[in-house]
DSSP file (Angstrom, degrees, kcal/mol; ACC not computed):
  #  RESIDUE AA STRUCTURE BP1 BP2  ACC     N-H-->O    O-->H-N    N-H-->O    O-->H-N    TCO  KAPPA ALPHA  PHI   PSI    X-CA   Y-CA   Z-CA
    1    1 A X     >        0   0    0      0, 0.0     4,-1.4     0, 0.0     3,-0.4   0.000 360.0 360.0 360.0 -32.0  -53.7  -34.8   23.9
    2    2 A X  H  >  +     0   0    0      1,-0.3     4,-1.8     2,-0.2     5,-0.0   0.763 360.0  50.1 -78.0 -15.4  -50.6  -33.8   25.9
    3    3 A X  H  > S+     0   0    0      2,-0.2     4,-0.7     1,-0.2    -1,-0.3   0.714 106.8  56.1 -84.1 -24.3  -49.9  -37.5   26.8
    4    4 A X  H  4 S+     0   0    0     -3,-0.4     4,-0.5     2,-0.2    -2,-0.2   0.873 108.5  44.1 -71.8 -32.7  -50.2  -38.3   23.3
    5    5 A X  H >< S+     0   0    0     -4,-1.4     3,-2.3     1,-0.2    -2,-0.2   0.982 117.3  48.9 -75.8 -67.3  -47.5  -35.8   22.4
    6    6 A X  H 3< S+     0   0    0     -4,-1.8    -1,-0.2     1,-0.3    -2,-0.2   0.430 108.7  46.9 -61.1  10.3  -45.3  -36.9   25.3
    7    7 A X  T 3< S+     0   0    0     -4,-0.7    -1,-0.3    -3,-0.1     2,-0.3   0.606  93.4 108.0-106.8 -13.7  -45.4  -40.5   24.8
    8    8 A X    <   +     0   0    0     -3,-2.3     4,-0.1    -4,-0.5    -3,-0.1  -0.189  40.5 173.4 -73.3 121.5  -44.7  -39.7   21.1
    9    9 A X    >   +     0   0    0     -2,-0.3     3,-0.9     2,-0.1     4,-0.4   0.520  35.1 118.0-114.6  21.4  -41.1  -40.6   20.1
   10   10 A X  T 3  S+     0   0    0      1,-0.2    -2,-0.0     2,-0.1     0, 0.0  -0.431  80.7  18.6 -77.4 148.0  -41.1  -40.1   16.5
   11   11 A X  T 3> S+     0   0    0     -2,-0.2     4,-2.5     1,-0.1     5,-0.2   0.419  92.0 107.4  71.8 -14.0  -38.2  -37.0   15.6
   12   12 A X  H <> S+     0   0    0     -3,-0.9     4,-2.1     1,-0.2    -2,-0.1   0.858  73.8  48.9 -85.8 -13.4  -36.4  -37.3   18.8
   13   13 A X  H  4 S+     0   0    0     -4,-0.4     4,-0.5     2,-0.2    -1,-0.2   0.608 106.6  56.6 -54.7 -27.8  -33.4  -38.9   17.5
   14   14 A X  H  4 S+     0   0    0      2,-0.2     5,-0.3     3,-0.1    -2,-0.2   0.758 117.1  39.9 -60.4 -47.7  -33.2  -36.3   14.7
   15   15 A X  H >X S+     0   0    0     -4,-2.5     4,-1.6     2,-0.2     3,-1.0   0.906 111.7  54.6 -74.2 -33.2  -33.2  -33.6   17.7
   16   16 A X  T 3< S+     0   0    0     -4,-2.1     4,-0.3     1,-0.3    -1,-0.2   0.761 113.2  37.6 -95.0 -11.9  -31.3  -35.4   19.6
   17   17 A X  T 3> S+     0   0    0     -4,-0.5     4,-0.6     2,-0.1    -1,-0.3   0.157 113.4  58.8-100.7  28.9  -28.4  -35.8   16.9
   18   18 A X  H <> S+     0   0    0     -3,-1.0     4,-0.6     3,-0.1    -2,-0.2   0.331 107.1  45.0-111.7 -36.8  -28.8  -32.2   15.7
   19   19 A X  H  X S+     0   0    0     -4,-1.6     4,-0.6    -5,-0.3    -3,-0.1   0.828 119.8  42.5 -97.6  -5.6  -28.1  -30.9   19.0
   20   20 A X  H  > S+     0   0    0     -4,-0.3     4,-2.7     2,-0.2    -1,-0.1   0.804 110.7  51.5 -79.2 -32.9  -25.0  -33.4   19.4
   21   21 A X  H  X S+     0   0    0     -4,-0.6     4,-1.5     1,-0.2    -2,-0.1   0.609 108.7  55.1 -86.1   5.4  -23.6  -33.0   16.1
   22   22 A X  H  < S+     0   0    0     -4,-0.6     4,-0.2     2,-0.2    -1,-0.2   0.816 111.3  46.0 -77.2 -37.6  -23.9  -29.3   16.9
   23   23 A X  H  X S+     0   0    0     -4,-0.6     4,-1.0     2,-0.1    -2,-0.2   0.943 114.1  45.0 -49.4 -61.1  -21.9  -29.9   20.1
   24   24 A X  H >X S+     0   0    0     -4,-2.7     4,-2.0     1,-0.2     3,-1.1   0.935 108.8  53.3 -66.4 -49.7  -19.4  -31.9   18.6
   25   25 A X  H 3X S+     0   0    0     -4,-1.5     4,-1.3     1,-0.2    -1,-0.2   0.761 109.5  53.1 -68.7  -1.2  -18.6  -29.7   15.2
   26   26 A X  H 3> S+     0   0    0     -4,-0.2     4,-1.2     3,-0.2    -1,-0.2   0.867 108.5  45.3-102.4  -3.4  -18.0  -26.8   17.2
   27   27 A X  H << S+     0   0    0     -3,-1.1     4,-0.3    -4,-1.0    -2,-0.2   0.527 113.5  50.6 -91.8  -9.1  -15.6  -28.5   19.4
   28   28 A X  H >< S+     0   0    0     -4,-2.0     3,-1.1     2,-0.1     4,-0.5   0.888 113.7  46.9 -71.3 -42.1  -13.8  -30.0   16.3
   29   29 A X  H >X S+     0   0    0     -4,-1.3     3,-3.4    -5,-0.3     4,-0.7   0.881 111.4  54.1 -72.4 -75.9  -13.7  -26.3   14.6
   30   30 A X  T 3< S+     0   0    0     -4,-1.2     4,-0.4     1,-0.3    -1,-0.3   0.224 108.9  43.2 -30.2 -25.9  -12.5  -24.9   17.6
   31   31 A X  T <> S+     0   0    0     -3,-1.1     4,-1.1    -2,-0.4    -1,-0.3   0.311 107.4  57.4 -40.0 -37.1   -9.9  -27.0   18.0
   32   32 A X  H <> S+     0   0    0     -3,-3.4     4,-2.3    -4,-0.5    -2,-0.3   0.740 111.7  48.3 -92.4 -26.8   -8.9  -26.9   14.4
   33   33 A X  H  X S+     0   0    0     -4,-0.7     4,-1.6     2,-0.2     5,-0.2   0.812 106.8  52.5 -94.1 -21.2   -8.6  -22.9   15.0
   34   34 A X  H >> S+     0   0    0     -4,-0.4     3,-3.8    -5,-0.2     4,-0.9   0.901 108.8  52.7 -72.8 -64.9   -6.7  -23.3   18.0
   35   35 A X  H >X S+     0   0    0     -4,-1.1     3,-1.6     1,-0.3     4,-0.6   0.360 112.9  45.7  32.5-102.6   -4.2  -25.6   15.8
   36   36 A X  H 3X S+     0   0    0     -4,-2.3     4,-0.6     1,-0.3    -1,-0.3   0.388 108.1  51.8 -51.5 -26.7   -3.9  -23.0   13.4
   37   37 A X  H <X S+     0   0    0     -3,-3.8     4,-1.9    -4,-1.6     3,-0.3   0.913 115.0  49.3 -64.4 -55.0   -3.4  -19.9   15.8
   38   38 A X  H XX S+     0   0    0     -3,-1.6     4,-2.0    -4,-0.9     3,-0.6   0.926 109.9  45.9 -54.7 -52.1   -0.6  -22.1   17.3
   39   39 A X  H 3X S+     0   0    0     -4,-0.6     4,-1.2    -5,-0.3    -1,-0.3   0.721 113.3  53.2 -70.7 -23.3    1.1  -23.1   13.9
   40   40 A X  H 3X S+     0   0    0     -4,-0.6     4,-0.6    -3,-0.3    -1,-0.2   0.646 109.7  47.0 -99.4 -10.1    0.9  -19.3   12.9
   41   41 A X  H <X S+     0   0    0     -4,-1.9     4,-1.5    -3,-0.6    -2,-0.2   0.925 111.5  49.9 -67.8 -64.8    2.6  -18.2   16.1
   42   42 A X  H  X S+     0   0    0     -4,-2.0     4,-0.9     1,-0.2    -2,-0.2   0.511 113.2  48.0 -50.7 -27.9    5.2  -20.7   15.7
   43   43 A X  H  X S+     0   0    0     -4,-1.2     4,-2.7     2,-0.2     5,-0.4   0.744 110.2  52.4 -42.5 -57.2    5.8  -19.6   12.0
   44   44 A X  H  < S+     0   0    0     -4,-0.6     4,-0.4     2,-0.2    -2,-0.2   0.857 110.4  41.4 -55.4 -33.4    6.0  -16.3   12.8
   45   45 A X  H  X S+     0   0    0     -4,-1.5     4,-2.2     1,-0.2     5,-0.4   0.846 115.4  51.8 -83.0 -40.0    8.6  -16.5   15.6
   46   46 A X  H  X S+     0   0    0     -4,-0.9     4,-1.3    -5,-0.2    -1,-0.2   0.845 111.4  56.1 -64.8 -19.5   10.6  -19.1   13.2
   47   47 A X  H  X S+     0   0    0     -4,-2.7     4,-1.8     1,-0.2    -2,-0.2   0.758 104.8  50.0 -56.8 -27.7    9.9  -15.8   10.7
   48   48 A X  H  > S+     0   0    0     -4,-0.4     4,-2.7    -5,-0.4    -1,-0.2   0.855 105.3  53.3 -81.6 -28.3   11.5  -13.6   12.9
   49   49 A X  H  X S+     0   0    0     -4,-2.2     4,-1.1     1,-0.2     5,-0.2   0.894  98.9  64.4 -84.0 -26.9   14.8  -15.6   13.4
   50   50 A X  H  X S+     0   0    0     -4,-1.3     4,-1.8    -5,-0.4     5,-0.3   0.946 108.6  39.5 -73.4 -56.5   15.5  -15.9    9.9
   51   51 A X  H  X>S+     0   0    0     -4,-1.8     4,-2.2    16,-0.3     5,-0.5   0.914 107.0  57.9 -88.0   8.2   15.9  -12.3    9.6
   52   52 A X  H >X5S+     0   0    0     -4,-2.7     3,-2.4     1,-0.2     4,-2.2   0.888 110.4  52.5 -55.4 -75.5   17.6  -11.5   12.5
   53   53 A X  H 3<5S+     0   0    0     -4,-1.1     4,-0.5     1,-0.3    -1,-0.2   0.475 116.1  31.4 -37.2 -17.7   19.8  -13.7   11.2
   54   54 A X  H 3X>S+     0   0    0     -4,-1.8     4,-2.8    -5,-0.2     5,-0.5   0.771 113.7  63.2-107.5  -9.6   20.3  -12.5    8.0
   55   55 A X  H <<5S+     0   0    0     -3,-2.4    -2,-0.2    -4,-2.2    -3,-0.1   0.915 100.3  52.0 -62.0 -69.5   19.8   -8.9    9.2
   56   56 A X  T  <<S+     0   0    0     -4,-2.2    95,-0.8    -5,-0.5    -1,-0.2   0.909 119.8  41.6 -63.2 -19.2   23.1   -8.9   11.7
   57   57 A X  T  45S+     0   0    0     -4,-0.5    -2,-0.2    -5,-0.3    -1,-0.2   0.799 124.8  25.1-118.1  13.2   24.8  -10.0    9.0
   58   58 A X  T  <5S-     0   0    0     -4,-2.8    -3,-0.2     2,-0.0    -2,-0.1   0.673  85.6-142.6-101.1 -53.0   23.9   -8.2    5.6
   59   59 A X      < +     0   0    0     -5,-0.5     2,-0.8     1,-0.1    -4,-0.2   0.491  62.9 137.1 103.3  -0.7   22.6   -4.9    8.1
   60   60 A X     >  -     0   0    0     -6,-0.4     4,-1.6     1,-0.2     5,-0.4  -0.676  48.4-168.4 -90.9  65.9   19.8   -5.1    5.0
   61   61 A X  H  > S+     0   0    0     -2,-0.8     4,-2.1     1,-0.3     5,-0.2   0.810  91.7  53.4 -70.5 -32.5   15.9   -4.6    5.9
   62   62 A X  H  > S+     0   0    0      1,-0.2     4,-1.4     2,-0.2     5,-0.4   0.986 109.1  46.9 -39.1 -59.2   15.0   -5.8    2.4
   63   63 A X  H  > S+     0   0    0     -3,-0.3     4,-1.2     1,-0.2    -1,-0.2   0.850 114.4  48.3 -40.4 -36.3   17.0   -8.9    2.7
   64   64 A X  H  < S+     0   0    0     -4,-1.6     4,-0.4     1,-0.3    -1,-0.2   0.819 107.4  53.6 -71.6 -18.8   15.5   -9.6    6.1
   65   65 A X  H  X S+     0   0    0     -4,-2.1     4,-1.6    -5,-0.4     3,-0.4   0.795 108.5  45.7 -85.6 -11.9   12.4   -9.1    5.0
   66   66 A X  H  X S+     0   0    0     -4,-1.4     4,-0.8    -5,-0.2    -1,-0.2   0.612 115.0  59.1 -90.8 -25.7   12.6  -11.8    1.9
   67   67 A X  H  < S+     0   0    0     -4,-1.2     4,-0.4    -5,-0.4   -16,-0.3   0.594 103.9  41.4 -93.5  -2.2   14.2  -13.8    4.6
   68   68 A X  H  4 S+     0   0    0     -4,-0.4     4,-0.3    -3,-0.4    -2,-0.2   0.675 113.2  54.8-108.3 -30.3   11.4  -13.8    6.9
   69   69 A X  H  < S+     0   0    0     -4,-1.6    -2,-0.2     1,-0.2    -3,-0.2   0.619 112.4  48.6 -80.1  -9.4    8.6  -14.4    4.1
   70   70 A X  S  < S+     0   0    0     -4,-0.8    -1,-0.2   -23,-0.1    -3,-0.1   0.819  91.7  66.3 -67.2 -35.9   10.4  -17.2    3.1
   71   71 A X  S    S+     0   0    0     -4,-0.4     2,-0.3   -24,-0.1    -2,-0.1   0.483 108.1  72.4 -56.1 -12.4   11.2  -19.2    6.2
   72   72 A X  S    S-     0   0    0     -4,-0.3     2,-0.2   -25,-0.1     5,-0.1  -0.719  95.1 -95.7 -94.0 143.4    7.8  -19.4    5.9
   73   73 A X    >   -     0   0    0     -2,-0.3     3,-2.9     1,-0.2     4,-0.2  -0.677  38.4-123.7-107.1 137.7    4.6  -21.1    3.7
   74   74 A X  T >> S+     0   0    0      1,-0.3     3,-1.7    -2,-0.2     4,-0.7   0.560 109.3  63.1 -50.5 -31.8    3.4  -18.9    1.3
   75   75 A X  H >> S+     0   0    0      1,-0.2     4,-0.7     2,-0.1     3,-0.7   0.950 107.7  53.8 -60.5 -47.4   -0.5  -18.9    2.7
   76   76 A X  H <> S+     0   0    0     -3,-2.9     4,-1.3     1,-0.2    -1,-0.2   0.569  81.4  81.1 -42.0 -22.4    1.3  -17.3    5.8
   77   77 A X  H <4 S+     0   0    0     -3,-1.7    -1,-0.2     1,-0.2    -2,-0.1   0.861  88.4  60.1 -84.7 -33.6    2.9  -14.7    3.8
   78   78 A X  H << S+     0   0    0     -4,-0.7    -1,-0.2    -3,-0.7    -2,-0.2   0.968  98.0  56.0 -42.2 -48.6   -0.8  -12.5    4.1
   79   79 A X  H  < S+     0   0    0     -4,-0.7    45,-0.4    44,-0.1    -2,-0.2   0.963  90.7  99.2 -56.2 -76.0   -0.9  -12.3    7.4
   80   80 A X     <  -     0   0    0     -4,-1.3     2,-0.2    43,-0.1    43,-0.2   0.135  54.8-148.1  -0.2  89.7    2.6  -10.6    7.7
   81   81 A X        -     0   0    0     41,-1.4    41,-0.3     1,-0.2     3,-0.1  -0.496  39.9 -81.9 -90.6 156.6    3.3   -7.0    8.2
   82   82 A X        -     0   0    0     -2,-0.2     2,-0.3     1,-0.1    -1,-0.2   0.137  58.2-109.7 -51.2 143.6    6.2   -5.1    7.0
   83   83 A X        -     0   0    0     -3,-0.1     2,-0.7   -22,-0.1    38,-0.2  -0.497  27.2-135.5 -74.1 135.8    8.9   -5.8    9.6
   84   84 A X        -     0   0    0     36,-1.3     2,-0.4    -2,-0.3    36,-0.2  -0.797  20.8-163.7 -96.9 110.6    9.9   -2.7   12.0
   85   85 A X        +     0   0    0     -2,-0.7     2,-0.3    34,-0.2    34,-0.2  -0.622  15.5 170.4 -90.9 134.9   13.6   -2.2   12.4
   86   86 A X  E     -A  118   0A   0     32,-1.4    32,-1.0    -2,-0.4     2,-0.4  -0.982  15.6-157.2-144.0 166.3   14.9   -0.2   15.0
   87   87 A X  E     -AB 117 103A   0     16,-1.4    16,-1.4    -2,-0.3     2,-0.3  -0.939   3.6-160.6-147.4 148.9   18.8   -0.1   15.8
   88   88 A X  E     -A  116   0A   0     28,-2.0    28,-2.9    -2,-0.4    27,-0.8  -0.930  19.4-152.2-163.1 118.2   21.0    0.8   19.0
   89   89 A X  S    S+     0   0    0     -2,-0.3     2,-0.2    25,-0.2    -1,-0.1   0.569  88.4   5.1 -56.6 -26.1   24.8    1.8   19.8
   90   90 A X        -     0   0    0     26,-0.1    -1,-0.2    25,-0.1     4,-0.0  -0.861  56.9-148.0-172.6 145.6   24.6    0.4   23.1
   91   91 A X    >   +     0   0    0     -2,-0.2     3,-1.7    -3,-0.1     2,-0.5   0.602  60.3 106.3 -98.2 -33.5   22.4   -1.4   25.3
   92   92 A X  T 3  S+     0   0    0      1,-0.3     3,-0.1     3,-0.1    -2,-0.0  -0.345  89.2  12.4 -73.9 138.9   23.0   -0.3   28.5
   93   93 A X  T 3  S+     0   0    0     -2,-0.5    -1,-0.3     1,-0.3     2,-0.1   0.224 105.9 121.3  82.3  -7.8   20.7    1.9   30.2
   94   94 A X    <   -     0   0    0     -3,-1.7     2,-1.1     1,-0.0    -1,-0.3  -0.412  63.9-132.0 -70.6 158.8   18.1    1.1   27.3
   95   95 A X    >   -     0   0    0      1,-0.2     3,-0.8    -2,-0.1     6,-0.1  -0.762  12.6-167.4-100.7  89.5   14.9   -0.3   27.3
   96   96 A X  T 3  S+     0   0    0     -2,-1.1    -1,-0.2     1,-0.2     5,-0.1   0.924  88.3  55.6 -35.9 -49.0   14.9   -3.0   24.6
   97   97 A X  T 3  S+     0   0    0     -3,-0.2     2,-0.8     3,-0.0    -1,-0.2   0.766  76.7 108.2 -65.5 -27.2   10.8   -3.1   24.9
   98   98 A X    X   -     0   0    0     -3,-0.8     3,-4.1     1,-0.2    -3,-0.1  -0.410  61.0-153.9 -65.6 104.9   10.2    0.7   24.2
   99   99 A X  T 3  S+     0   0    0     -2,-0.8    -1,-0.2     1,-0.3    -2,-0.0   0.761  96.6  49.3 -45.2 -41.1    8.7    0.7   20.8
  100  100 A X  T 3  S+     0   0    0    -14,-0.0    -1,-0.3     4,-0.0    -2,-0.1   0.456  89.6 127.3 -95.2  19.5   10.1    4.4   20.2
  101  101 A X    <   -     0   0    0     -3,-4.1   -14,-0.1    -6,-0.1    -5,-0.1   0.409  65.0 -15.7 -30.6-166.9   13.6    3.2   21.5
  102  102 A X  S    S-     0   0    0    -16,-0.1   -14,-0.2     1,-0.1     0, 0.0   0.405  96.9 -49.9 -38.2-154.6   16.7    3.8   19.4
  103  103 A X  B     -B   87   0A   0    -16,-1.4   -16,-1.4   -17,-0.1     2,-0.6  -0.016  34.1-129.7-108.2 171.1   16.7    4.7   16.1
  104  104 A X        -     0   0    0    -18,-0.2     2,-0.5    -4,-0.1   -18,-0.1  -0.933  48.9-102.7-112.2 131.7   15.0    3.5   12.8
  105  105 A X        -     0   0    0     -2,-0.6   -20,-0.1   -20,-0.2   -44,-0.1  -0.547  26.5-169.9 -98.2 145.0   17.9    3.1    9.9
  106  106 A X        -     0   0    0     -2,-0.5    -1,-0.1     2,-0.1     3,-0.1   0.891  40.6-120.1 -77.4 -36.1   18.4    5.4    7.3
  107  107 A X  S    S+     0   0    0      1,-0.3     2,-0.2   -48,-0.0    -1,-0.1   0.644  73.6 112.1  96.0  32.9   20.7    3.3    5.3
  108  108 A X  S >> S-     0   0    0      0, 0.0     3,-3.7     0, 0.0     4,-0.6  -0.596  87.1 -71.4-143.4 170.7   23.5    5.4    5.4
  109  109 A X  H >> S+     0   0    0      1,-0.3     3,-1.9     2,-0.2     4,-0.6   0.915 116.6  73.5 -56.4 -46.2   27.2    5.3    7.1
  110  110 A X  H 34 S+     0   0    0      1,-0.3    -1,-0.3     2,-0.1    -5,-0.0   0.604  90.4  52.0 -82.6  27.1   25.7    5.8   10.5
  111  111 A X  H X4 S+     0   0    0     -3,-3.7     3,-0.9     1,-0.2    -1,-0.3   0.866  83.0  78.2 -86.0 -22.7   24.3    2.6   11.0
  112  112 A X  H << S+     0   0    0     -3,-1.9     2,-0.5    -4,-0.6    -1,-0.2   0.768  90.6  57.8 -73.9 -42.7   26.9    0.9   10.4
  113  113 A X  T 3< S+     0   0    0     -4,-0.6     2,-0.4     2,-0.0    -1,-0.3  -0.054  78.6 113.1 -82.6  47.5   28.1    1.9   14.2
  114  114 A X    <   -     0   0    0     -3,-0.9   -25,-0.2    -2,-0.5     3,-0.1  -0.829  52.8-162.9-117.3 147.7   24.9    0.3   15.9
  115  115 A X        +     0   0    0    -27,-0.8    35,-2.8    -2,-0.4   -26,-0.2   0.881  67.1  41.1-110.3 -63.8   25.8   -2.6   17.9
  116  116 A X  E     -AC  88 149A   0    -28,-2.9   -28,-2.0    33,-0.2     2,-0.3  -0.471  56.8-159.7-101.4-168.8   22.3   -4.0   18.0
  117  117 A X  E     -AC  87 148A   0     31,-3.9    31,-2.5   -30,-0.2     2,-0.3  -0.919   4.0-162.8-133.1 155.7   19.1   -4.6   16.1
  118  118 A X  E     -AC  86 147A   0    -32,-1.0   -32,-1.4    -2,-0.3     2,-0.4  -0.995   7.4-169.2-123.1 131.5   15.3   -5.3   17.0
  119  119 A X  E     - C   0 146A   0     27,-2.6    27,-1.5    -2,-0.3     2,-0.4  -0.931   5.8-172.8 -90.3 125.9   12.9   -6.6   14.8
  120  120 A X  E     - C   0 145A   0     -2,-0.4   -36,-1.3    25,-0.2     2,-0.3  -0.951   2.8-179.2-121.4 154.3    9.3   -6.7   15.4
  121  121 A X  E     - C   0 144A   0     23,-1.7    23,-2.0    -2,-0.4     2,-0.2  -0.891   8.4-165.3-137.4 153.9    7.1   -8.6   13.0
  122  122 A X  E     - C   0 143A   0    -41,-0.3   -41,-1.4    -2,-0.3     2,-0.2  -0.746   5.0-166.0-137.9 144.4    2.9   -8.6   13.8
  123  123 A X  E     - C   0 142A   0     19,-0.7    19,-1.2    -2,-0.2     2,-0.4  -0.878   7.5-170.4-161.4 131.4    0.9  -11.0   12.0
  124  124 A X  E     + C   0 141A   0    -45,-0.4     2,-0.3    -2,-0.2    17,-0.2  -0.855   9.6 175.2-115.5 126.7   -3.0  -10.7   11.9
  125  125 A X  E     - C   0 140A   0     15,-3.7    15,-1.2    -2,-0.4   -85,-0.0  -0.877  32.4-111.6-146.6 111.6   -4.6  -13.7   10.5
  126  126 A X  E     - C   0 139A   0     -2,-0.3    13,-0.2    13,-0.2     2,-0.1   0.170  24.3-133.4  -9.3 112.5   -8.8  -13.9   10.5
  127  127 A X        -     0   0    0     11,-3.0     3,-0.1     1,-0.1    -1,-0.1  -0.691  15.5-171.5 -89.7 165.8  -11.0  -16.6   12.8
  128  128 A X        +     0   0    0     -2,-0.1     2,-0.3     1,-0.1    -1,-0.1  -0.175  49.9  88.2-145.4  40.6  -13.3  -18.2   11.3
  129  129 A X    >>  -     0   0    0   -100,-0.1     3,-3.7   -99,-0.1     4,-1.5  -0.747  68.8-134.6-150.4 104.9  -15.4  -20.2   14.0
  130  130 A X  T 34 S+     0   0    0     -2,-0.3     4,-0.1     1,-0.3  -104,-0.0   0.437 103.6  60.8 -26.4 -14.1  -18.2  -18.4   15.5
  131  131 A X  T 3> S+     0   0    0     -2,-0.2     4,-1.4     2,-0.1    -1,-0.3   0.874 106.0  44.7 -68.1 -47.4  -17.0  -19.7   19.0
  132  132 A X  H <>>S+     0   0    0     -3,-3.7     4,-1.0     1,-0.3     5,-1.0   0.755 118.3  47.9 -87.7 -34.2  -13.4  -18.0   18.9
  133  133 A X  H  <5S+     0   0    0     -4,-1.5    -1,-0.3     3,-0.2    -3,-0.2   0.775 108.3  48.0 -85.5  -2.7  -15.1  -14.9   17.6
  134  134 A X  H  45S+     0   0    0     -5,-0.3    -2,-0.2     1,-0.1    -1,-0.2   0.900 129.0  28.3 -85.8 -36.8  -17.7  -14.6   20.0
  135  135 A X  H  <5S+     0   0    0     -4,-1.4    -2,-0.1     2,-0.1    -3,-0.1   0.535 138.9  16.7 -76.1 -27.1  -15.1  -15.2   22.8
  136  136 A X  T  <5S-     0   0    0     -4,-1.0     2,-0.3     1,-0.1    -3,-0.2   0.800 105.1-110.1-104.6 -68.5  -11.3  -13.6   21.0
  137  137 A X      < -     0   0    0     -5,-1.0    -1,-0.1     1,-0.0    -2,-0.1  -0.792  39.5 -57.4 119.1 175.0  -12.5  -11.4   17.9
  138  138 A X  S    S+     0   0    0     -2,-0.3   -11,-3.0    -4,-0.1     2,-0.3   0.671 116.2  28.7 -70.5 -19.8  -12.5  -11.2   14.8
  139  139 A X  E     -C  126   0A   0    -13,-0.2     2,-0.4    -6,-0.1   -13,-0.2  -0.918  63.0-136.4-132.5 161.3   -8.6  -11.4   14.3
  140  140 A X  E     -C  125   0A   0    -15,-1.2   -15,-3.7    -2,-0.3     2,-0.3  -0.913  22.7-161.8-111.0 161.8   -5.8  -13.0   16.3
  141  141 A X  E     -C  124   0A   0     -2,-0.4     2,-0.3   -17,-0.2   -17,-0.2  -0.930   5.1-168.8-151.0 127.3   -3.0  -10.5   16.3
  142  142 A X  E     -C  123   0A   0    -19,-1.2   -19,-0.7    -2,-0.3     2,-0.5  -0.871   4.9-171.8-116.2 156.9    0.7  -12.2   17.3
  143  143 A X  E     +C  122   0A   0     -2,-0.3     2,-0.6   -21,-0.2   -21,-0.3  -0.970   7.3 177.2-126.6 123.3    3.3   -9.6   17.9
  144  144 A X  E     -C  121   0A   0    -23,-2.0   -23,-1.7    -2,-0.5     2,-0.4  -0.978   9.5-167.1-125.5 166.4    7.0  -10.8   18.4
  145  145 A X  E     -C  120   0A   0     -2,-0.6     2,-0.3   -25,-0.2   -25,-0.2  -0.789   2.7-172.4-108.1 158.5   10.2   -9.1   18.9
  146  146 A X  E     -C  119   0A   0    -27,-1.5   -27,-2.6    -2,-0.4     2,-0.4  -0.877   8.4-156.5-127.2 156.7   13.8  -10.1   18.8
  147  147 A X  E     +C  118   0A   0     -2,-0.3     2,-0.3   -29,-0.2   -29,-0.2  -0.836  18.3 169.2-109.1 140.9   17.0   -8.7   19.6
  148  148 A X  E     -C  117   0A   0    -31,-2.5   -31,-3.9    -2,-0.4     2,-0.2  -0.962  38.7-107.0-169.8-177.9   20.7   -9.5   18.2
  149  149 A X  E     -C  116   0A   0     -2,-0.3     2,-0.8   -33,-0.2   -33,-0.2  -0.562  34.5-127.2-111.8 139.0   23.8   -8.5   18.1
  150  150 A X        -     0   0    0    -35,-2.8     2,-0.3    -2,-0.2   -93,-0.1  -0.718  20.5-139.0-109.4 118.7   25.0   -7.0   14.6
  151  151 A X              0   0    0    -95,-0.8    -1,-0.1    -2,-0.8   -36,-0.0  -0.268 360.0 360.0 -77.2 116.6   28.4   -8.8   13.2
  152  152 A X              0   0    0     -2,-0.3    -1,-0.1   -37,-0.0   -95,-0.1   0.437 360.0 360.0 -56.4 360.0   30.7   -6.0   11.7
């Protein structure tokens, strides 16, 4: 009976594309997620320069912030957490990186003598391929910073 079974070749071409196209879709979706991780960095950082820019020269965290969800496509705009502004009179002897670094603005005369700005924007955006979570997590989390110089 056991020779019968092994010489029998009915169903192994059903296993044997079930366990290939199982190979193969998880190395398409995986692929497709790195993509998207990559396109959601690269949005985000392009998020961030549009409000520096408009930030050194309005001095305006609404504006910046309408200017960074915009530079952007609207699917994108979820991910996106409220931008953290922090502001500094001078640079020397500071740590640009230190999160509780200079000051957060009040909106009142004395920013107006702060020389620079940082921006951080974070953007948390779901995986959704059982590879990347088994391997990542559950979220990718981008962080970026920028610095500029704030036009008077």
């Amino acid at each position: 009976m056991f020779r019968r079974i092994s010489r029998s070749k009915s169903g192994s071409v059903l296993l044997e594309f079930s366990l290939a196209s199982l190979l193969y879709m998880t190395v398409v979706m995986t692929t497709i997620e790195w993509s998207l991780e990559l396109y959601v960095r690269h949005a985000s950082e392009r998020s961030l320069a549009a409000a520096l820019r408009v930030y050194s020269v309005t001095g305006d965290e609404v504006s910046a912030e309408d200017a960074a969800r915009s530079a952007t496509v609207y699917i994108l705009n979820r991910c996106l957490e409220p931008l953290e502004f922090r502001l500094y009179d001078a640079i020397l002897g500071e740590d640009l990186g230190d999160p509780d670094g200079g000051y957060v603005p009040t909106g009142t005369a004395a920013d107006d003598a702060a020389v620079f700005a940082r921006i951080s924007l974070r953007c948390h955006w779901p995986r959704f391929t059982p590879a990347m979570i088994a391997t990542m997590g559950k979220t990718m989390s981008h962080s970026v910073v920028g610095v500029t110089k704030m036009r008077q």
